[in-house]
C-alpha positions, 0 to 999 in steps of 0.5 A: 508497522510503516507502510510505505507506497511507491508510487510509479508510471511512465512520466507525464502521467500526472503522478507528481501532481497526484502525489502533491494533492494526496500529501498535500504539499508542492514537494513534487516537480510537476512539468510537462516533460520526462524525468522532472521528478529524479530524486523520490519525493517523500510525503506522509499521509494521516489515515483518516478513521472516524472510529479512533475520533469517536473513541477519543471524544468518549474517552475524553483523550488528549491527543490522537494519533491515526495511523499513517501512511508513507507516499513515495513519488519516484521518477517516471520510468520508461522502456529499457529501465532494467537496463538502465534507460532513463533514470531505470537503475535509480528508479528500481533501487526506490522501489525495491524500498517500498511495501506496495506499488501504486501504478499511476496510468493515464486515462485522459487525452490531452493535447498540451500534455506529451504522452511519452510513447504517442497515445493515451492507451491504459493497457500499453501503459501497464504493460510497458511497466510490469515488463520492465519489473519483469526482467529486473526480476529476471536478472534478479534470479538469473543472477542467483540461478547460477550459485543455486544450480553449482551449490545443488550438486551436493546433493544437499535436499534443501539446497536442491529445492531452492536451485528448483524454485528459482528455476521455476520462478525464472521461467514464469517470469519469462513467460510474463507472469508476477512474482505476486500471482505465482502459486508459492508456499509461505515457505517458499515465499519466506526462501524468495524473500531476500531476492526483494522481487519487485514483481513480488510487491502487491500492485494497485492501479491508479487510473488518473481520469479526466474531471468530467469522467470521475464521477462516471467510470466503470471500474469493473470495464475499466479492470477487465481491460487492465487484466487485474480486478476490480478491489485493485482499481482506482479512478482518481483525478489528480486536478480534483485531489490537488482542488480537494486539498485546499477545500475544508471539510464541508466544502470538500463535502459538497464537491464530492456530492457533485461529482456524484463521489461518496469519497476522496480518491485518497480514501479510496486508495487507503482503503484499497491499499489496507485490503491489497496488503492484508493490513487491520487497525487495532486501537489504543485509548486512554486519558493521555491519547487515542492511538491507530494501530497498523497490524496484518490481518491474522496477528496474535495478540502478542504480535499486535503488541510488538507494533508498540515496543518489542518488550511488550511482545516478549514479555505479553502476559495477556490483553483486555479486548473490546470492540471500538463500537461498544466502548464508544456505546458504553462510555468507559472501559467500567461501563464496558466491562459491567455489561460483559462487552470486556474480555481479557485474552492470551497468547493465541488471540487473534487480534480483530479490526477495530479492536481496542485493547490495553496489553498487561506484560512483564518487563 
């Protein structure tokens, strides 16, 4: 599956120059005005995974191909977007595309650097985003809300549900909850899900910090303040990512000692994006290649075979298991097999993280 990030704020924030660092590449404008970002720069990210390296060193793979992830830098938002102030209706149309929101707020003081509405507050800069995401989505159900109520006159069952539903969500929406933290049925969620709600879409919070703050701040403080949790927080600092992506391996190591980091806020935002959004990797491996594989947390077996091609879902048949650990260990898929740590699976498995497996099915 693609997984594809928005990442949004208020303008000047240092999103363009986060996103150039985290994509390594200058695609994205990065001034010191609003608005010098209009048009979504696009940027693909490999996730890094030393298990799908180690695999294709045993298997002896020609080529590996990791997972990857797709950074979306779109405009700097400001207040009165929903009604279209700034670049707002460009902005949410960008954003509607996107599985996740990466929600860049600012961290640092800095004279040079104009913060759009006067001051460096993190919480403020949260909120002035999520309202606007809010009466979007208000407009959004208000919209729907109207055919609903006249469609449930019929006294059609469904119908009157869903008329009460969108009624509901309306009215926590105007009292400033998400989508994402109302307490709906996967059937109710799957009723919504043509409505593309922004505030439906699962948030991470990138606080961009100053460099003398990266290696000290108190993320459970820091997610207390925001109103959200800890997993969903991440201090980067735009200027030490933008130093990280021209370092090589060892020197990029040796820096992140210094700061007293275990890792890149690239990482951090990967590993933070994979558990926000419920996503596993599978693994393919074999002579020609070793492949990363993007899956949700609970797939089937077959379902995991559909990420490949679509016939391998309608015709899967069942898949050979192992762990990455033990085959790395053992050496080979024979070696494997003969020591008991190769299974063969149907149609109810449910594939496990860092699961490497071969899928027999009829064409």
């Amino acid at each position: 599956m693609s997984l594809k990030i928005g990442i949004v704020g208020l303008p000047n924030v240092g999103k363009s120059t986060l996103f150039n660092a985290l994509t390594r590449t200058k695609a994205a404008e990065a001034q010191n005005y609003p608005f010098c970002t209009i048009d979504p720069n696009i940027g693909i990210v490999e996730v890094p995974d030393k298990r799908l390296i180690e695999l294709s060193k045993v298997i002896g793979s020609e080529k590996v191909i990791p997972a990857a992830i797709e950074f979306v830098d779109i405009a700097g938002l400001v207040k009165g977007a929903s009604q279209g102030e700034g670049l707002g209706n460009k902005f949410l149309a960008n954003i509607r595309e996107c599985n996740a929101i990466g929600h860049v707020i600012r961290g640092f003081d800095d004279s040079n650097i104009i913060h759009v509405h006067g001051g460096v507050d993190p919480k403020f800069d949260k909120e002035v985003i999520e309202s606007e995401l809010l009466l979007a989505d208000m407009q959004t159900v208000e919209n729907r809300l109207g055919k609903a109520k006249s469609e449930s006159k019929s006294g059609d069952k469904e119908k009157k549900a869903y008329a009460d539903l969108l009624e509901e969500v309306y009215q926590k929406l105007q009292e400033g909850v998400l989508a994402s933290n109302l307490d709906l049925t996967d059937e109710q969620k799957l009723a919504l899900r043509d409505l593309h709600l922004l505030t439906m879409k699962p948030h991470i919070y990138i606080v961009n910090v100053h460099e003398d703050e990266i290696g000290k701040v108190d993320t459970e403080k820091l997610a207390e303040q925001l109103g959200t949790t800890k997993e969903k927080v991440i201090p980067i600092c735009a200027k030490v990512e933008e130093d990280l992506s021209s370092f090589t391996e060892e020197e990029a190591k040796d820096y992140l000692n210094e700061l007293g980091l275990e890792e890149t806020g690239l990482n951090s935002l990967i590993r933070s994006a994979y558990g926000t959004l419920g996503l596993i990797t599978y693994f393919t491996s074999g002579p020609k290649e070793s492949r990363a594989w993007t899956i949700r947390k609970g797939d089937s077996a077959p379902k995991a075979a559909g990420v490949i091609h679509t016939d391998f879902e309608k015709g899967f048949i069942k898949a050979e298991v192992v762990n990455w650990d033990h085959l790395v260990n053992s050496g080979s898929h024979a070696e494997a097999q003969k020591k008991g740590q190769l299974r063969l699976e149907g149609k109810d498995y449910i594939v496990q993280d860092g699961d490497v497996m071969v899928f027999k099915f009829s064409s």
